[in-house]
N, C-alpha and C positions, 0 to 999 in steps of 0.2 A: 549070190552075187554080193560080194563087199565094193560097196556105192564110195568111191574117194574121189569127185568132184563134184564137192559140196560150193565150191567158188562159182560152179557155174550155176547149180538151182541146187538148194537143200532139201531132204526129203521134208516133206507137212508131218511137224509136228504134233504130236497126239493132243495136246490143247488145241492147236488151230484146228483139228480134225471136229473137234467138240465141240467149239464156239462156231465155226461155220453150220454145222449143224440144226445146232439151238437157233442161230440168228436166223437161218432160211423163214422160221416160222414168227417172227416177230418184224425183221429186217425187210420185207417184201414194197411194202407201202412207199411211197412218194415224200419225205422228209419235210417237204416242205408243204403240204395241206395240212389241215387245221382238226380234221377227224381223229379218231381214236387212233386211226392202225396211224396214220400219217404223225401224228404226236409219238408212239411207239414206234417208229423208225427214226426220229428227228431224237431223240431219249439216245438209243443206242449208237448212231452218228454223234451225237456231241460228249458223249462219254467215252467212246476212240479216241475222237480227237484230244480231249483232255491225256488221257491216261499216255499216248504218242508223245504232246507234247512234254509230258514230264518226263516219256523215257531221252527226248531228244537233249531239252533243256532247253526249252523255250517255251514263248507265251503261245495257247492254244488258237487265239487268233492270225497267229502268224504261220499255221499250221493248214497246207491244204491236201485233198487225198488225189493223187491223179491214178490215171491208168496202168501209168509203168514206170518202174525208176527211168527209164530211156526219155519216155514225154517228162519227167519230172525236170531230167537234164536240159531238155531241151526248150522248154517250158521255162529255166528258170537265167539261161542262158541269154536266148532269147530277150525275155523282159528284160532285164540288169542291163544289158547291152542298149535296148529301146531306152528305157529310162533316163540311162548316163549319156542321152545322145549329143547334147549336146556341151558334153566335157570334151570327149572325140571318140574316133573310131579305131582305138584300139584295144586289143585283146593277146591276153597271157595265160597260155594254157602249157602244163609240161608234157613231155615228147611220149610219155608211158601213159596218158589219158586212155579210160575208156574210149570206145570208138563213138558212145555218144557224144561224147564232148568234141572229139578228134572231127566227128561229120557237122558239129553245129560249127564251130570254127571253120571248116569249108566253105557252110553257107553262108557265113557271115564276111568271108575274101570274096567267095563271087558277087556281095555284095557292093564292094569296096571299100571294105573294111581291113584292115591290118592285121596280122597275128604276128606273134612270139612264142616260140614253141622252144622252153629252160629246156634245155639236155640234161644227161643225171648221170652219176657214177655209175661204176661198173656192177653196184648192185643195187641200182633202181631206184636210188633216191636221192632226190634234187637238194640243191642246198640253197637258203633263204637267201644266200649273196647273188645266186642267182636269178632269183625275182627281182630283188633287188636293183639287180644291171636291169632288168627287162621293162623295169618301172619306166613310164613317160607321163609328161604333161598332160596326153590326150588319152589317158590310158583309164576307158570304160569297169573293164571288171580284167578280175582274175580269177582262176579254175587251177583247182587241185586236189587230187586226189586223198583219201585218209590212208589206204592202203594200194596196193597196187592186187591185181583182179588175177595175174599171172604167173608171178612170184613170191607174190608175200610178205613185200619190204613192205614198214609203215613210214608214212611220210612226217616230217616235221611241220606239222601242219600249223600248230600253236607261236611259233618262229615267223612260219611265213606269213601269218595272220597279224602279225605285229608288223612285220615290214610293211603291208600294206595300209592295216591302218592309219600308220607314220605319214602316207602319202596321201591321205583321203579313197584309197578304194579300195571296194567292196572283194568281199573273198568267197567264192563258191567253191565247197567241198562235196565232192562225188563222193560217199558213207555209209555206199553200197556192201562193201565187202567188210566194214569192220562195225556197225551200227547195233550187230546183234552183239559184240563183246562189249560195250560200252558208250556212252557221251564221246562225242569229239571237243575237246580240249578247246580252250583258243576263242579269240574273236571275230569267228567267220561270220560273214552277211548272210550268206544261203546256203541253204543243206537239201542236197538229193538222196533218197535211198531208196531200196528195190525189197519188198516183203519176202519177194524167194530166196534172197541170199540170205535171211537167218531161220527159214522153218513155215513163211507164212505162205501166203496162195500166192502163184503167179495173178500178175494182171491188179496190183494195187502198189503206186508208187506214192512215196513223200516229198513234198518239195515245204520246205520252212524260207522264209523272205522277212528279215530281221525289220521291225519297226525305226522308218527313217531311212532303210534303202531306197531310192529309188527306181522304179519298176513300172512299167508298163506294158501289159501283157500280151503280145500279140496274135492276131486270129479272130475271127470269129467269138463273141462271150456270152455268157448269160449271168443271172443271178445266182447260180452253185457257185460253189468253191472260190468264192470273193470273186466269181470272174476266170480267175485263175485253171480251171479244168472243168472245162463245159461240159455237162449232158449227166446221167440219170447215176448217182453213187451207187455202185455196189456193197450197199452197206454189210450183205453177212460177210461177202470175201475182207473190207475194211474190220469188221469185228475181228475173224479170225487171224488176221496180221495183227494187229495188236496186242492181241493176246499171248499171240506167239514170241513178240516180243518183247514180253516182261516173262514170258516162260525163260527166254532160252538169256533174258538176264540174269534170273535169277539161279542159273545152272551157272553162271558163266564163269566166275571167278574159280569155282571146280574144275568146270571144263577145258578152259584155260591152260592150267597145271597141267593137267592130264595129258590134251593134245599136245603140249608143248613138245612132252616127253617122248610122247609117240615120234612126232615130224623128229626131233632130237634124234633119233635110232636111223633114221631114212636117210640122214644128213648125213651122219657119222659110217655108218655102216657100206652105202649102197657102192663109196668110191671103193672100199676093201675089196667088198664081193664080188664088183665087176669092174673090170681095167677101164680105162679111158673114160671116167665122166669125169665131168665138170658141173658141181654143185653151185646153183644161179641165187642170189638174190641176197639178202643180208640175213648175216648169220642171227644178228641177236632182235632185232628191230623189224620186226616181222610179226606177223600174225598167225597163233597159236598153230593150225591147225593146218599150214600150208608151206610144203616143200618143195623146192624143182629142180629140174637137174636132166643132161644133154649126155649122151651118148656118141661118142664117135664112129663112124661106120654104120650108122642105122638109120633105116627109112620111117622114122617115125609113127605113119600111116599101118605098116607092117608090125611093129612093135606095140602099137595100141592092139590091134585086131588080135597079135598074140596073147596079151592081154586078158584082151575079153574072152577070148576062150579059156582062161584058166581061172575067171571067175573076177575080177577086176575093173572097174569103171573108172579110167583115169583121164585125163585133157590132155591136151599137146600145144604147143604155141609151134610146131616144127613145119615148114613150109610144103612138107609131106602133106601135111592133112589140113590144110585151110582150103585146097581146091583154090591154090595160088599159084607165081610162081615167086612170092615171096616169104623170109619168115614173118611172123607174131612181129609189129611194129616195136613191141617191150623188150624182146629178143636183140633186134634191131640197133634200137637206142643206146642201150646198156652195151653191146660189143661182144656178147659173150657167145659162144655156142649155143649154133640154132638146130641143129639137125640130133634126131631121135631123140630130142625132149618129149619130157615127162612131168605134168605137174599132177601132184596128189593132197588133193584137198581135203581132210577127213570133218565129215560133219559130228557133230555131236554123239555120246555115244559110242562111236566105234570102238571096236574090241580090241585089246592087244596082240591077241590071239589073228585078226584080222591081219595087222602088219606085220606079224612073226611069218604069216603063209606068203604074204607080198614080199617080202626077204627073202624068203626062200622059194620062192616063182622066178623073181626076175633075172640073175643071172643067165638058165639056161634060155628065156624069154630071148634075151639079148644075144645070147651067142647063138641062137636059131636064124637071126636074123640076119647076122652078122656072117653066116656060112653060106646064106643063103644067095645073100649080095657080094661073095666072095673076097670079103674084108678081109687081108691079114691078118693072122694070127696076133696076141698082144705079145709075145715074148721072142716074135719073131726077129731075127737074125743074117736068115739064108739072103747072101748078096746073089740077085739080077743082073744081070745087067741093066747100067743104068739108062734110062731115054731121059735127055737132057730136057724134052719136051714134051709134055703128057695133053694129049691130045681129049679132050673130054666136053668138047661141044655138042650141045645135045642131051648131057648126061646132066638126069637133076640132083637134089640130093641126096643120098648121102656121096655119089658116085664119085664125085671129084676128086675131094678129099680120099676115098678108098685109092682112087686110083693113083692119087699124091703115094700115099701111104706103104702103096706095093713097089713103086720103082725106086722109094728112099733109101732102101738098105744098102742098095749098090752104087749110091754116088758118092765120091771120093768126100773128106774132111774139106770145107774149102767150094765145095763142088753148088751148083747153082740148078734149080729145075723150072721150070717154066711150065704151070698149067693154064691150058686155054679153056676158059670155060665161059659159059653165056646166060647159068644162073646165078638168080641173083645172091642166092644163100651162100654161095661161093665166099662172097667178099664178107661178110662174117666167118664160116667156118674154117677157111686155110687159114687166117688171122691168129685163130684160136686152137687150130691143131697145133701152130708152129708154136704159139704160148705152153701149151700142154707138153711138148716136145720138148722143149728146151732148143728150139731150132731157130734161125732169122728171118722174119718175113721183110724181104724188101721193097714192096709193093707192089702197086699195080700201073697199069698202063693197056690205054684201047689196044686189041689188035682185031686182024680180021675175023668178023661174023662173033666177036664176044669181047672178051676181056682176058689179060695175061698176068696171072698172079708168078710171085716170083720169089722162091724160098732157096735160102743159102744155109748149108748142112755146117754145124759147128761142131760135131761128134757124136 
């Protein structure tokens, strides 16, 4: 099996495999009693945190270990927002946030509290004029990502960290997906990140809360983790993330090059090989190791599964496979095609030889699926008769658009179609066939039991 969603969890690197090991037999003890094992637990705890903070680029004191980058987000969100309460209650997070940030922002409107949610280009990344606009007088904290979890675009994060400093508030950066290639730039307040996206053990996240934010933690506390993450450190799992990340630092600037090159082949090559995609996310400003990219006519769900029988671990943001009936909110945001996406994450390591067999898997992948769900042919021609209205309520994705795509041939130059449809991935993907097409999307408008997309043939 060639493992390419390393965005979602990276396999445990061979250090963390070591150092959790070794730590079991030293790490056991209570950190905070005063006996030998307890002094040899509180040793290898504060020497984490040290070595953490030096890879993050902050003081170790402002370093604490939580359960998960998720409680880390939410933990750190949380506080910043408590602390600035009485500047006011608003909050600014951008529209392609992880869904931890995306659900603490929920809970903080059903609070009644405010949000702003910056929208971004059409490849995933916001622009600091946009914070900027979103800036207010009562404006608590802001949240942003270093990279995006989906597609790969990195953010301007060091721009937007200046905008906000200009205003007096704090910047929290979700660091999760780019923390193993490097320091985050810039002068953000707080820093979340998650041990399994660069190698280390599930179940130990980072939260950093810069000296002079202010912050007050809310929940239930104790005396661990300044307060900040209650209850008993897993100190070998905390060893082995650590370690794993000054291993896979110290690989990085290698592995970097290398993956670039690899993602660079998937980019270039996958529109050649197979008709109709659309390559998502920012070409140059993205992270090493991660490509994506939408298929037209495919059920996502069916195309992963193809997938994994040919030996392949890949993710999908395609509303096929979330057990939705929407797509990937990133998907969403950005405008682009959502259906029979494909994200391919390559961790560390991976072979050439790896993406050379994925090149040469995925076309007939795709046209299995695409036969399967009765897609058009891509060089097709043969005019139908045209139905001026494609009736396709009921039908999820990819069906709509297939069935856009079968009555096309046969409507006049001029000529106008009308699909009724009642998913929601509709209103991205006709958007985006008709951009791919070279065709006019003239919008939408309710009709009965859905919605009425409405595309006009230009030749």
């Amino acid at each position: 099996m060639a493992y390419f969603d390393a965005a979602s969890a990276a396999p445990l690197h061979p250090v963390a495999r070591q150092a959790l090991l070794a730590a079991l037999d030293d790490g056991w003890a209570d950190p905070a009693r005063l006996y030998r094992e307890g002094r040899k637990a509180r040793m290898l705890l504060d020497a984490a945190r040290e070595a953490a903070a030096e890879a993050v680029g902050c003081r170790a004191d402002e370093l604490v270990f939580t359960p998960s980058g998720t409680r880390a987000v939410h933990t750190g969100v949380a506080g910043a927002l408590a602390g600035r309460r009485r500047v006011g209650r608003h909050l600014i997070v951008s529209a392609v946030e992880h869904s931890s940030v995306l659900h603490s922002a929920e809970v903080f409107e059903s609070e009644g509290g405010s949000v702003t949610r910056v929208p971004v280009h059409r490849t995933g990344a916001v622009s600091p004029s946009g914070y900027a606009a979103a800036l207010r007088a009562d404006t608590a904290l802001a949240v942003l990502q270093s990279a995006n979890h989906e597609v790969g675009t990195t953010q301007p994060v060091a721009e937007v960290a200046e905008v906000c400093r200009s205003a007096g508030v704090p910047l929290l950066v979700d660091a999760a997906q780019s923390l193993g290639w490097g320091p985050v730039e810039g002068g953000w307040s707080l820093l979340a990140a998650s041990a399994h996206k660069w190698g280390g053990p599930p179940g130990v996240g980072l939260l950093v809360v810069r000296k002079g934010v202010r912050f007050a933690a809310q929940g239930p506390a104790d005396e661990r983790e300044s307060g900040r993450a209650p209850g008993f450190e897993n100190i070998p799992a905390v060893v082995a993330a650590v370690a794993s990340l000054r291993a896979v630092r110290a690989e990085a600037a290698r592995e970097s090059v290398r993956l670039r090159e690899l993602t660079e082949r998937i980019r270039v090559r996958v529109p050649r090989l197979v008709p109709d995609v659309e390559v998502v996310g920012d070409p140059e400003r993205r992270l090493p190791g991660t490509v994506t990219f939408s298929c037209l006519y495919v059920d996502g769900e069916t195309l992963l599964h193809e997938l994994d029988r040919e030996g392949f671990a890949v993710s999908s943001g395609s509303s096929c496979t979330s057990g939705t009936l929407t797509p990937s909110h990133v998907l969403k945001a950005m405008g682009v095609l959502s259906e029979g996406n494909v994200r391919v994450s390559l961790p560390p390591g991976t072979a050439a030889e790896d993406v050379e067999r994925f090149l040469a898997v995925l076309p007939d992948a795709v046209a299995g699926v695409r036969e399967k769900l009765g897609a058009p042919a891509a060089a097709a021609t043969a005019a139908e008769p045209a139905a001026l209205v494609v009736d396709a309520l009921g039908k999820r994705c990819p069906v709509p658009v297939i069935e856009l795509a079968k009555v096309f041939p046969g409507v006049p130059v001029g000529g106008t179609v009308r699909v009724l449809s009642d998913d929601e991935a509709a209103r991205l993907d006709i958007p985006a066939w008709c951009e791919m097409r070279g065709q006019e999307y003239l919008g939408e408008e309710p009709a009965e039991g859905g919605t009425a997309y409405s595309v006009r043939r230009l030749g």
